[in-house]
N, C-alpha and C positions, 0 to 999 in steps of 0.2 A: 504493500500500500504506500512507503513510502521511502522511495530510493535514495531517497536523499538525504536520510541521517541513517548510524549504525544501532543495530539492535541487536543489544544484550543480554541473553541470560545469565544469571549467577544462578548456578542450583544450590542453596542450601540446605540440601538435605543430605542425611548421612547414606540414604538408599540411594540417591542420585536415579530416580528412574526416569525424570526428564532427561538427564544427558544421554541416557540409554537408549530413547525415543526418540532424540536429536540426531545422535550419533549413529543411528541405522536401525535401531527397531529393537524386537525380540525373538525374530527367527536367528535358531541358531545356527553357528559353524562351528566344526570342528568340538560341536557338544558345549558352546560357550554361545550365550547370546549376542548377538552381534556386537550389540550397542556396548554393553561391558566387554567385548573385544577389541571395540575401538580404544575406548577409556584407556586400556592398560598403556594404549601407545600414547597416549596424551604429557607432556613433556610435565612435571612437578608443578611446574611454573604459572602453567596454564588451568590448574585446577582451583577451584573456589579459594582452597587453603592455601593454593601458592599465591593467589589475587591479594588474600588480606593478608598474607606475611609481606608483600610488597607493600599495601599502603601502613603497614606498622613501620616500614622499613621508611618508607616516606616522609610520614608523621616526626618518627623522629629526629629526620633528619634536616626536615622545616620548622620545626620547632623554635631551629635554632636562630629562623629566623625573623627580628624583631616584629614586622606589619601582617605574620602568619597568622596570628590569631589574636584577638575573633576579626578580624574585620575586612579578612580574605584578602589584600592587595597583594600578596604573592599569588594565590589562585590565578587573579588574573593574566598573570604574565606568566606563568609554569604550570603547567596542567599533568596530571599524571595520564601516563598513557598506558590504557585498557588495551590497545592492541598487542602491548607486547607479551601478556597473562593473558589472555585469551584464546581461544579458536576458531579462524574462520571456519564456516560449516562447510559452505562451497568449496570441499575439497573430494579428491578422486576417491580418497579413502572414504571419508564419509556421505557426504550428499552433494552429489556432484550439480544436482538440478537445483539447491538451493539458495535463496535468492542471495547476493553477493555484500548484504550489509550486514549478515545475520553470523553473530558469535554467541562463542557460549564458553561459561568459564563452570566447568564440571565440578559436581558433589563426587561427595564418596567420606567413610570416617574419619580420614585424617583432619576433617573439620573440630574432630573433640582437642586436638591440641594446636590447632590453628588461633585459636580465640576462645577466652576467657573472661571471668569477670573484670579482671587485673589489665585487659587491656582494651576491652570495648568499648568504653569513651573516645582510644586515640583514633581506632580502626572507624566507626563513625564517623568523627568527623571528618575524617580523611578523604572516605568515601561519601561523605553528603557534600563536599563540597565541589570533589570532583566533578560528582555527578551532573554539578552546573557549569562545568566549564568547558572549554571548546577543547581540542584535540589534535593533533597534529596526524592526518589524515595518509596512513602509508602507501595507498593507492596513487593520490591527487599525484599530476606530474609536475605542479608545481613546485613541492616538495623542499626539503630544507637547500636540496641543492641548487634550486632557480633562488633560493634568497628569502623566499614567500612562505607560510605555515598555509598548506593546508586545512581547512577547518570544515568537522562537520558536529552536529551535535550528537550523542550520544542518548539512544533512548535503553533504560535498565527496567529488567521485570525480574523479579525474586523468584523463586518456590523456594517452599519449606516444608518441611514434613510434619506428620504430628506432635513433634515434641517441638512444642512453638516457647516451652520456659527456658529453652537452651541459648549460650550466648551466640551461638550462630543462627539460629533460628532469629532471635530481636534482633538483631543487627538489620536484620529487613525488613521489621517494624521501627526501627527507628531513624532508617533509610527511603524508603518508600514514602511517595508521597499520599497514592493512595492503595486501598487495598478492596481487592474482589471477593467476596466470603459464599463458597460452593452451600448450600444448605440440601436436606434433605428433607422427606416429610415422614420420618422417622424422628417421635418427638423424643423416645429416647436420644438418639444423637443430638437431637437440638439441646438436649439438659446439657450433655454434655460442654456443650460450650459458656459455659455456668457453671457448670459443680464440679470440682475436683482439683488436684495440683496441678494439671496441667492445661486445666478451663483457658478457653482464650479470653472470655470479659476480663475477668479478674487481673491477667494477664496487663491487658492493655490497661485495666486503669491504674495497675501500680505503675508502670509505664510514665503515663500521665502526669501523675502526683510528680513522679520524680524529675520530670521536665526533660523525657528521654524518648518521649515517643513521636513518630513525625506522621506516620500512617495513619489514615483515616478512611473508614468507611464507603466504600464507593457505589458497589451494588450487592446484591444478597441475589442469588445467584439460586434459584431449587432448581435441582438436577435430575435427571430419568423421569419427568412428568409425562404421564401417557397423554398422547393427544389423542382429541376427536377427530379434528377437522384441523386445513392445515391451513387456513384461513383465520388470520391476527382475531385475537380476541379483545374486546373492551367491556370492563366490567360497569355493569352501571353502576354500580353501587357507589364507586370510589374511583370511577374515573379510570383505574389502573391497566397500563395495555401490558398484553405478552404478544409474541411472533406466531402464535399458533393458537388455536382453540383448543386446551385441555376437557378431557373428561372432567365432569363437575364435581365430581366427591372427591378429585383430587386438589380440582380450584380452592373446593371449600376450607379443604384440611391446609395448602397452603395458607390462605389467608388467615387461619386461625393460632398459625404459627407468628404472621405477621403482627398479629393484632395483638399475643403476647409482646413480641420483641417489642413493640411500639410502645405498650405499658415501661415498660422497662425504660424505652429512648425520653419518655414523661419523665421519671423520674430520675434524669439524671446524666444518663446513656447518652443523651444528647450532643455529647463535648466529644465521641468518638466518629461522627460520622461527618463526611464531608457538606459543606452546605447548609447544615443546620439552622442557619441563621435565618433563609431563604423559606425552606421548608415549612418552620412553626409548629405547631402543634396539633397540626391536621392531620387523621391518620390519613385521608383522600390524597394527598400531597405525598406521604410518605411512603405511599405505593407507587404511585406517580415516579416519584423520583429514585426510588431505593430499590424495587422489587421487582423480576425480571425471572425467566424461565428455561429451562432446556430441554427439549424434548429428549425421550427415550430414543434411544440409537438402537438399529439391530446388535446382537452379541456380533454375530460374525462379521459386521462390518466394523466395531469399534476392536475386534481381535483383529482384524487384517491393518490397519492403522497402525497397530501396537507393533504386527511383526514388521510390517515392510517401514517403520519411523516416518509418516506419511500421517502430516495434519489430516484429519475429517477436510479440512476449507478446502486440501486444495487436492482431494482425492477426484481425478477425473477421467474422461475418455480413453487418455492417454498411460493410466495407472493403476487402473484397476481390475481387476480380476472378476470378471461377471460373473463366476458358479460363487464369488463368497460376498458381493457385496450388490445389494438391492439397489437397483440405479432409482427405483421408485421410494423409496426411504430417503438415498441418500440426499437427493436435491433439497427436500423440504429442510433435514438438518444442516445441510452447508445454508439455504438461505435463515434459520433462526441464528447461529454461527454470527452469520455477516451481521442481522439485525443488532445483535447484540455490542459485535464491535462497534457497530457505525454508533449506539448510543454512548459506548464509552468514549470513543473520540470526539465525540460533539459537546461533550466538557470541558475539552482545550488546556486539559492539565495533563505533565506531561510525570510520568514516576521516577 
């Protein structure tokens, strides 16, 4: 969508099953899935834990410098550069059809002695600052050797796995501008995000208190919703659209999840989600603008995605295997897919 700046993943998670999915899938060679076949060839440097021992390395090393902090005037003139810890994807080894702005800086456990309590304030700031600055672009032929810095902006997306109380896990909460929260209509799961030590509320709001948290709420995301009809729904009640027309005892039970959380965003909850101020205290609005849907996928079509590392968006004519994947399914979920992007980019905030 948009060739003109570079996009990033940082997987932080200790599973790394995005990089797996990136890196070529889950069919396997030689008895090893692909995706963790590529990984292994991934240079130290290039992985999540190599990224933040670079900006610790960074950190301390600008420290030294008096207008470094807080007021950023060496940011603007020295930027750390992401291209050199990272991986282009458009590579032979990995995905050769993949678009050519698109890196990824791989999870895997080394992340448990990558970053710690003891150094996660530097690794933050390091990385939020970066995150706004330009880059000296190793493609552009401009390049340091014509005199000129290349520059493009840099767009970052996290994942993180469910241990979200871990110091590499916040680090993408306290990075991230905003954040996408998957829900299910499993209200056990939904307690879950509430009750426990590893609850994500609780989470973010010690987060908060301690003036460490940068992420905010973006959309609430229910997942595998059976549809009816593949024709956008608008509810009267509350105004609130989705990309598809769900079965109604599923609408129902979403909204009933809604209408808790919303209790909750009343009293209090409000300071975690983006736009709040906008919103008010309208649940009608807060569907409006918060609550959004995913239709159910065939298994075999979300299994061929998995093996061949092959987004849903961009699974087509040219890529697909017709005995495993429904071209009658798939279109309706690549156009909910797009729906959903195009709402998060028409916020014009960038992560």
């Amino acid at each position: 969508r948009h060739p003109e700046v570079n996009v990033l993943v940082i997987d932080l998670s200790l599973y790394s099953d995005s990089s797996t999915l990136l890196l070529g899938g889950t069919r396997k060679e030689d008895g090893i899935q692909r995706g963790r076949l590529m990984m292994q060839r991934i240079p130290p440097r290039c992985k999540a834990s190599g990224l933040i021992g670079a900006l610790l390395q960074f950190a301390r090393e600008k420290r030294l410098k008096s207008s470094w902090w807080p007021n950023r005037q060496w940011f603007r003139k020295h930027s750390f550069d992401f291209a050199k810890h990272t991986i282009p994807l458009q590579d032979p080894r990995f995905h050769p059809t993949a678009p050519p702005n698109l890196f990824l800086s791989a999870g895997g456990p080394d992340l448990r002695e990558a970053i710690g309590t003891e150094n996660w304030e530097d690794a933050c700031y390091a990385l939020r600052q970066s995150m706004t600055a330009s880059l000296l672009d190793p493609k552009d032929p401009r390049g340091e050797k014509g005199g000129v810095m290349g520059l493009r902006q840099w767009v970052i997306f996290f994942d993180t796995d469910h241990e979200i109380h871990t110091p590499y896990a916040t680090l993408a909460l306290g990075c991230a501008e905003r954040m996408i929260l998957p829900l299910s209509l499993d209200e056990n799961d939904y307690d879950r995000l509430f009750v426990g030590e590893i609850a994500l509320f609780p989470i973010l709001e010690e987060m908060q208190h301690h003036g460490t948290l940068r992420a905010k709420i973006d959309r609430l995301v229910f997942n595998r919703m059976l549809p009816h009809q593949n024709a956008p729904y608008v509810d009267e009640g509350t105004g609130g659209r989705l990309p598809f027309t769900p079965v109604q005892s599923e609408f129902a039970q979403m909204k009933s999840i809604a209408k808790d959380l919303h209790g909750r965003y009343l009293q209090g909850m409000h300071t975690l989600f983006l736009d709040a101020d906008n919103v008010g205290t309208s649940f009608n609005r807060f569907m409006q603008r918060y609550v959004t849907a995913l239709r159910l996928a065939a298994p075999t079509t979300i299994n061929f995605s998995k093996m061949r590392g092959i987004a849903l968006s961009q699974l087509d004519d040219s890529n697909i295997d017709t005995g495993k994947v429904s071209k009658a399914t798939l279109q309706p979920l690549k156009k909910n897919l797009g729906e959903i992007a195009d709402g998060l980019e028409s916020r014009e905030s960038v992560l």
